[in-house]
KOLVOTOR-260571 format. One line per field, with one value per residue (C-alpha): residue number from 0; residue in three letters; chain; z, y negated, x. Coordinates in steps of 0.2 Angstrom, whole numbers, plus 5000, padded with zeros to 4 digits. Example, Ala and Ser with C-alpha at 12.3 -4.5 7.8 and 13.67 -1.06 7.14 Angstrom:
<sites>
num = 0,1
residu = ALA,SER
chaine = A,A
zz = 5039,5036
yy = 5022,5005
xx = 5062,5068
</sites>
This chain:
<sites>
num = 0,1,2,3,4,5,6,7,8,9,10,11,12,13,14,15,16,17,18,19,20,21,22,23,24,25,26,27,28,29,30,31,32,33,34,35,36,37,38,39,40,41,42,43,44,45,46,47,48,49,50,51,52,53,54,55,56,57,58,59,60,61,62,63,64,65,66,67,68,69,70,71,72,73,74,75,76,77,78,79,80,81,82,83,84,85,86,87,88,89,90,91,92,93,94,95,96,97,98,99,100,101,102,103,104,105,106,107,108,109,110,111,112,113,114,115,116,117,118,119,120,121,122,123,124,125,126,127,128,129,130,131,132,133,134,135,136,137,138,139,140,141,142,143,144,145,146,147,148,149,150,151,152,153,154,155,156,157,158,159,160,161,162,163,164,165,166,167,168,169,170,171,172,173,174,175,176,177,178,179,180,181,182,183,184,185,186,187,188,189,190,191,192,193,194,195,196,197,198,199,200,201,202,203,204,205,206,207,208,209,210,211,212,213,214,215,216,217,218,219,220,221,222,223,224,225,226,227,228,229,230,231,232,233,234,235,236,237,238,239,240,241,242,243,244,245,246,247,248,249,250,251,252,253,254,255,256,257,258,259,260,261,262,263,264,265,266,267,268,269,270,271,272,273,274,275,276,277,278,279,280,281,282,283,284,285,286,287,288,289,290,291,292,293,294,295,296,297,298,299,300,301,302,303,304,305,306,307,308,309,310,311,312,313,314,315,316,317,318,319,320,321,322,323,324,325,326,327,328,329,330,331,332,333,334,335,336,337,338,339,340,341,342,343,344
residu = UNK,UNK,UNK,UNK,UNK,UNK,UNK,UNK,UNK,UNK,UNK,UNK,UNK,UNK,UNK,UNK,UNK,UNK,UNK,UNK,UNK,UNK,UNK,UNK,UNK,UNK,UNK,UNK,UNK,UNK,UNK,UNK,UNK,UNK,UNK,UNK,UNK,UNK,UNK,UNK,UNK,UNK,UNK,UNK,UNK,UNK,UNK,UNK,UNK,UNK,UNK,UNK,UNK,UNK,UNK,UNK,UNK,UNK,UNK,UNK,UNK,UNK,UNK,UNK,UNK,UNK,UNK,UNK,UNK,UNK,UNK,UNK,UNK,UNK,UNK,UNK,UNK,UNK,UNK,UNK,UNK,UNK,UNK,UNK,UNK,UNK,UNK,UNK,UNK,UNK,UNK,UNK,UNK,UNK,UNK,UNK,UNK,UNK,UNK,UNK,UNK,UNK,UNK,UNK,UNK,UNK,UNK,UNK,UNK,UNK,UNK,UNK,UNK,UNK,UNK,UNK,UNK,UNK,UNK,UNK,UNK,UNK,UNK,UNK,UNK,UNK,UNK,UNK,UNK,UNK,UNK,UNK,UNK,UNK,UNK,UNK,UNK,UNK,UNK,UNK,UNK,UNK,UNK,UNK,UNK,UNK,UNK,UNK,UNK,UNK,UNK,UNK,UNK,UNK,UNK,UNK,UNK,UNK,UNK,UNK,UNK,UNK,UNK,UNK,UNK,UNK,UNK,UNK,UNK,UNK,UNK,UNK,UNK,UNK,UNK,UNK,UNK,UNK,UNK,UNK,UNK,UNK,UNK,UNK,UNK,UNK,UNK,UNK,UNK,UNK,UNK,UNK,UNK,UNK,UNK,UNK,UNK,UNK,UNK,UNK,UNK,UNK,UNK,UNK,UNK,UNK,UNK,UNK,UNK,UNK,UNK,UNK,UNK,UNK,UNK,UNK,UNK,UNK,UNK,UNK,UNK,UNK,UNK,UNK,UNK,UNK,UNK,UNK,UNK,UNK,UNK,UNK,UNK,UNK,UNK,UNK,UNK,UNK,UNK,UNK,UNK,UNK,UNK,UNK,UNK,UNK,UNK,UNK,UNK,UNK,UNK,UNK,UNK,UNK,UNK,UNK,UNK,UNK,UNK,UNK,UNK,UNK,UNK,UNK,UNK,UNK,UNK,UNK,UNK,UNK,UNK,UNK,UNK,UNK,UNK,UNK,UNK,UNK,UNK,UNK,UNK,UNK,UNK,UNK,UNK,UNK,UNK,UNK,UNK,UNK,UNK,UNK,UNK,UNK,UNK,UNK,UNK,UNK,UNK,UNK,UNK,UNK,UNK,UNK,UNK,UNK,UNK,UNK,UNK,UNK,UNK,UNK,UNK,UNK,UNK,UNK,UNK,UNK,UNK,UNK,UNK,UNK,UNK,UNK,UNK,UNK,UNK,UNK,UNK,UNK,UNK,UNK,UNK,UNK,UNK,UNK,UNK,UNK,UNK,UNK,UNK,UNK,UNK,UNK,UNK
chaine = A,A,A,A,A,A,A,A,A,A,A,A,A,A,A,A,A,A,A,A,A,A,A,A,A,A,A,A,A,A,A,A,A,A,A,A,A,A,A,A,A,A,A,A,A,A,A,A,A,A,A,A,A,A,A,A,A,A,A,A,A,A,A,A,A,A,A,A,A,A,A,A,A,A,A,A,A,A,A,A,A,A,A,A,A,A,A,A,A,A,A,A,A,A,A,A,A,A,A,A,A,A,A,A,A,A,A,A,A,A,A,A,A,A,A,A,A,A,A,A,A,A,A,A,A,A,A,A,A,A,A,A,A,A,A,A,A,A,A,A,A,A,A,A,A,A,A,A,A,A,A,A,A,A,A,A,A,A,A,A,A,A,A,A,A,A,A,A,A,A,A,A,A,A,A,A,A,A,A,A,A,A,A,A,A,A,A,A,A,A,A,A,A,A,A,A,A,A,A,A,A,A,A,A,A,A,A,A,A,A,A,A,A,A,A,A,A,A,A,A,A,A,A,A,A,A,A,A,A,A,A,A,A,A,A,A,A,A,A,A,A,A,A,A,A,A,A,A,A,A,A,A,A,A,A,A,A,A,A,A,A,A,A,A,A,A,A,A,A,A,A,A,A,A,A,A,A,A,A,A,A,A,A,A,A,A,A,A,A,A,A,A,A,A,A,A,A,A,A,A,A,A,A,A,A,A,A,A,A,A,A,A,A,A,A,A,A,A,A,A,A,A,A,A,A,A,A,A,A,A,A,A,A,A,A,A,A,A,A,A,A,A,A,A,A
zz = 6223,6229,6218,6217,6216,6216,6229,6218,6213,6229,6236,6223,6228,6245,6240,6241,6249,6267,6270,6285,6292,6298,6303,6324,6333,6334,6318,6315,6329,6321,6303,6292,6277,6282,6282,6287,6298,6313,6310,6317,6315,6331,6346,6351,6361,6351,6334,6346,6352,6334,6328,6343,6338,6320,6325,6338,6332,6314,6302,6305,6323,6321,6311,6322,6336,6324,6320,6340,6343,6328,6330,6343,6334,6315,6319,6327,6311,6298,6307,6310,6293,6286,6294,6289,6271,6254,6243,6251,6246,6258,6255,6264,6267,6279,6280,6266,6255,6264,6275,6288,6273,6263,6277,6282,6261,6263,6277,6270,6254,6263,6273,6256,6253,6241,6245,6236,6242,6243,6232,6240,6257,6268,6261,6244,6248,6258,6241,6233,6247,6246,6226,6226,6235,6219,6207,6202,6217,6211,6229,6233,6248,6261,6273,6286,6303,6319,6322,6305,6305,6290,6296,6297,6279,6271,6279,6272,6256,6257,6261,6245,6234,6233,6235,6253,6262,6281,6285,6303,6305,6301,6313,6327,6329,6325,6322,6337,6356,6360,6346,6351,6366,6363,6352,6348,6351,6336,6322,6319,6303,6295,6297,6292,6276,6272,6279,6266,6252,6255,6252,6237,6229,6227,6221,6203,6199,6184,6198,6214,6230,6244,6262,6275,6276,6288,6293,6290,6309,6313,6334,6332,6313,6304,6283,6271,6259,6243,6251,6259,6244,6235,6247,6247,6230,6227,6226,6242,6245,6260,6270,6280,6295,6309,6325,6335,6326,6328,6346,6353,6342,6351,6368,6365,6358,6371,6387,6395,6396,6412,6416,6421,6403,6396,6409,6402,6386,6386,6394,6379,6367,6384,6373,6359,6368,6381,6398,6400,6390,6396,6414,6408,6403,6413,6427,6414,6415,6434,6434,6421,6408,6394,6380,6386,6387,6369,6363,6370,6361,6346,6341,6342,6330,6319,6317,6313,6301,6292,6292,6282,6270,6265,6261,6246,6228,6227,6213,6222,6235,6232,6247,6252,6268,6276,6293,6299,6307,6303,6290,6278,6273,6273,6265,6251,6246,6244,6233,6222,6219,6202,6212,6217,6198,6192,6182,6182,6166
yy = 5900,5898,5900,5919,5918,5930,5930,5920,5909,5906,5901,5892,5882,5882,5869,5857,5865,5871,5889,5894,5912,5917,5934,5935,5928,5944,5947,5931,5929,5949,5941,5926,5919,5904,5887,5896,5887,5901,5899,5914,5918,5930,5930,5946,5952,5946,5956,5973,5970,5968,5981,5995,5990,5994,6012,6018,6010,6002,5988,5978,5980,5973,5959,5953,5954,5945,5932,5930,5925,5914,5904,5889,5889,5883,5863,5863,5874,5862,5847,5855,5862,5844,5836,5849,5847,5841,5833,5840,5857,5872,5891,5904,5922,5938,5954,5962,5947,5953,5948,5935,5925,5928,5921,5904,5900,5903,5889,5878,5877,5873,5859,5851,5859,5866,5882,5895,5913,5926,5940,5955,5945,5943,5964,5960,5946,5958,5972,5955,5951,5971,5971,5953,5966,5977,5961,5957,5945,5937,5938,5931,5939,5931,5941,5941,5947,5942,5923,5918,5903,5911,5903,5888,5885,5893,5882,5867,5874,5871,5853,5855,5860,5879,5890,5899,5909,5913,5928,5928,5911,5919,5933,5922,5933,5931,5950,5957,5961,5943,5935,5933,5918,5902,5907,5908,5924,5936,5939,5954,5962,5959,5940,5938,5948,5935,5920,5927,5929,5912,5907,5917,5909,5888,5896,5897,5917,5913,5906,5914,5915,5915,5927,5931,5951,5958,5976,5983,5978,5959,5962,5968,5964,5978,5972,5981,5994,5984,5969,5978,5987,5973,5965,5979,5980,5963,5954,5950,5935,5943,5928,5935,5926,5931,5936,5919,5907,5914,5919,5902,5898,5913,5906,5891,5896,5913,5906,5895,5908,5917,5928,5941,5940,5940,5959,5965,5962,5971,5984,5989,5993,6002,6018,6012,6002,6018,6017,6006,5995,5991,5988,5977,5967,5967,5963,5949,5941,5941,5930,5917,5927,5922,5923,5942,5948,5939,5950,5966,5965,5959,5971,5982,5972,5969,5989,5991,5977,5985,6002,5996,5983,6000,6009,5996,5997,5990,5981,5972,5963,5949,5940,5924,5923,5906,5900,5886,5886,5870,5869,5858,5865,5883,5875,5869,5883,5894,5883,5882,5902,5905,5917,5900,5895,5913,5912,5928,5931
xx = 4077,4095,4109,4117,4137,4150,4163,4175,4161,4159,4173,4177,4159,4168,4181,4168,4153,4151,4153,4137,4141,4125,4131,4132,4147,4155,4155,4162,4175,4181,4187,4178,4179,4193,4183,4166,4158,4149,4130,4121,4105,4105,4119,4127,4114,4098,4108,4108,4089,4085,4096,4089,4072,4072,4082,4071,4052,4052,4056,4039,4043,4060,4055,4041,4054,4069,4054,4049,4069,4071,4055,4061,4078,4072,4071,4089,4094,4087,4096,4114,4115,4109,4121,4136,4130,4139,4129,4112,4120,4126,4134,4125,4132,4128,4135,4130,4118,4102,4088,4097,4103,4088,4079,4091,4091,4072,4073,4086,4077,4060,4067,4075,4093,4101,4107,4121,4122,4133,4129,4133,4138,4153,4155,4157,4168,4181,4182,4187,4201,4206,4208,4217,4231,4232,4238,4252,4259,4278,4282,4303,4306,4319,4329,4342,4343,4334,4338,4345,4329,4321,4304,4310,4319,4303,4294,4308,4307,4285,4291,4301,4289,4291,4276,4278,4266,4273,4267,4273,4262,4247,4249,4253,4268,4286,4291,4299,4295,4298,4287,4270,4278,4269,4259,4241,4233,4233,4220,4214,4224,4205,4205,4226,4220,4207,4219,4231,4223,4214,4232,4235,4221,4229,4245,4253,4256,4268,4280,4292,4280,4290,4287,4299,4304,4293,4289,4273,4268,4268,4265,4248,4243,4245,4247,4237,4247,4243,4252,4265,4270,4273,4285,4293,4295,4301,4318,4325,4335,4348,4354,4370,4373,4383,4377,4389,4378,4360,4361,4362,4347,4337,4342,4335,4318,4315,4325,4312,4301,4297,4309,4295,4288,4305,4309,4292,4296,4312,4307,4296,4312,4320,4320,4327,4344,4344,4347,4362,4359,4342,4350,4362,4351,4341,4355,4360,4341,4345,4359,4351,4364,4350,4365,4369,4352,4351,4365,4359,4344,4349,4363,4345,4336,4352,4352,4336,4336,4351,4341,4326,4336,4346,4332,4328,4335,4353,4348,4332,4346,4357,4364,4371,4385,4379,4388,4377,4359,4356,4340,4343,4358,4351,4338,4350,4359,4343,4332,4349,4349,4344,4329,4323,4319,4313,4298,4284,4276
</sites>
């Protein structure tokens, strides 16, 4: 019989045992456990057939069916999941602990492996993600306006040793109307939840975790209220940084991109600069003006950033005036703030 773990028993197995998803490749390619490998028992359209079947006939009916697709797939199975295996040993997880997984353990266990599963299934292991959320997280949030390179001095302070999570990173998405350019297509909000928490899990709760100030929307990830809340609710680092040194940084990361992307994207903050300020720049992307069209935009963001910063506790700010944009030194004078050395009982 295979062994019955727990979602945290499980993943912890999974830092040294593979991780089979056995669920269909849509259910997988919607959110996973980070690691899992995609092992379906069905495809997409073999999962509907069976699934029809046992609405509109019956169980036995559905099974013979399930057992008519599976049939001339065992043998690959046993020799794939052989090969993927640690020690002769493999995970095992479906959607709610059920019969696809009963079924591969069943086959996996014939063939000679041993097999851990899932109690409860992929289900069980999303309420554990969801209720990771309602801990305790000793988040250090840094802030600062569009452009101030907060990305890349938390990633600097990783290199450093500090614990960082870059929230924008995960999404695929760097916050404003410009941010998903050259970057991989976005998660769903399930999978960043998962992506997060699988983060969450290597890291030391009795010291500062670091994130970046983000809005409860990255692009098209929306966070979950447990983990929004808290970055809301914790300190935040304010990096002020005036506007002369972070607009030549944004022309060099968004100014080699098409200029028909770059109209596009404008154009979907046209209500919020209002009519002329939209044209100009606009006219401003015409003429190859990329510092223009830059400033526009950004005296937008710089607003709004200012709106939601004042809408925190006085008390939960304390900020920094730095004049460069170089790394390192940003880099420098934020892991010397005594924030950087708080310890969380």
């Amino acid at each position: 019989m295979p062994e019955k773990l727990s979602p945290e028993a499980f993943l912890d197995a999974a830092t040294h045992y593979p991780i089979l998803d056995v669920r269909s490749p849509g259910e997988y390619l919607r959110a996973h456990i980070p690691g899992a490998v995609s092992f379906p028992i069905f495809d997409d359209a073999e999962r509907a057939r069976v699934g029809t079947t046992y609405k509109q006939i019956g169980k036995d009916e559905a099974i013979e069916l399930g057992l008519e697709i599976v049939g001339p797939k065992l043998a690959a199975w046993v020799k794939m999941a052989k090969k993927l295996a640690v020690d002769n040993t493999v995970l095992v997880h479906c959607w709610r602990g059920g019969m696809r997984s009963g079924s591969m353990s069943w086959l996996f266990e014939t063939a000679g492996l041993q097999v851990k599963i899932l109690v409860g299934g992929y289900k069980a292991y999303r309420n554990y993600v969801l209720a990771e959320f309602d801990r305790k997280i000793p988040f250090v949030v840094l802030g600062g306006k569009t452009g101030s390179g907060k990305t890349d001095i938390l990633l600097e302070m990783q290199k450093r040793g500090a614990q960082v999570i870059d929230l924008e990173g995960v999404a695929h998405h760097r916050g404003s109307v410009f941010g998903h350019f050259g970057l991989a297509p976005q998660p769903t909000s399930e999978h960043f939840e998962n992506e997060v928490v699988a983060q969450l899990r290597g890291m030391d709760y009795s010291k500062p975790i670091w994130i970046e100030d983000e809005s409860r929307h990255i692009g098209q990830v929306y966070m979950p209220l447990g983990l929004y809340s808290q970055l809301r609710a914790a300190p935040i680092l304010f990096l002020d940084i005036a506007a002369e040194y972070r607009l030549p940084h944004l022309v060099e990361v968004y100014a080699h991109y098409p200029k028909e992307a770059l109209a596009h994207a404008v154009g979907k903050i046209k209500k919020r600069l209002g009519g002329d300020l939209y044209k100009n720049a606009l006219d401003a992307l015409e003429i190859d003006d990329f510092t223009q069209v830059a400033a526009i935009t950004l005296h937008y963001y710089d607003k709004a950033y200012v709106h939601g910063l004042q809408k925190r506790l006085p008390e939960q700010i304390q900020e920094i005036v730095i004049n460069t944009l170089e790394t390192s030194l940003q880099t420098d004078v934020v892991m010397a703030h005594p924030l950087c050395q708080t310890q969380f009982s």
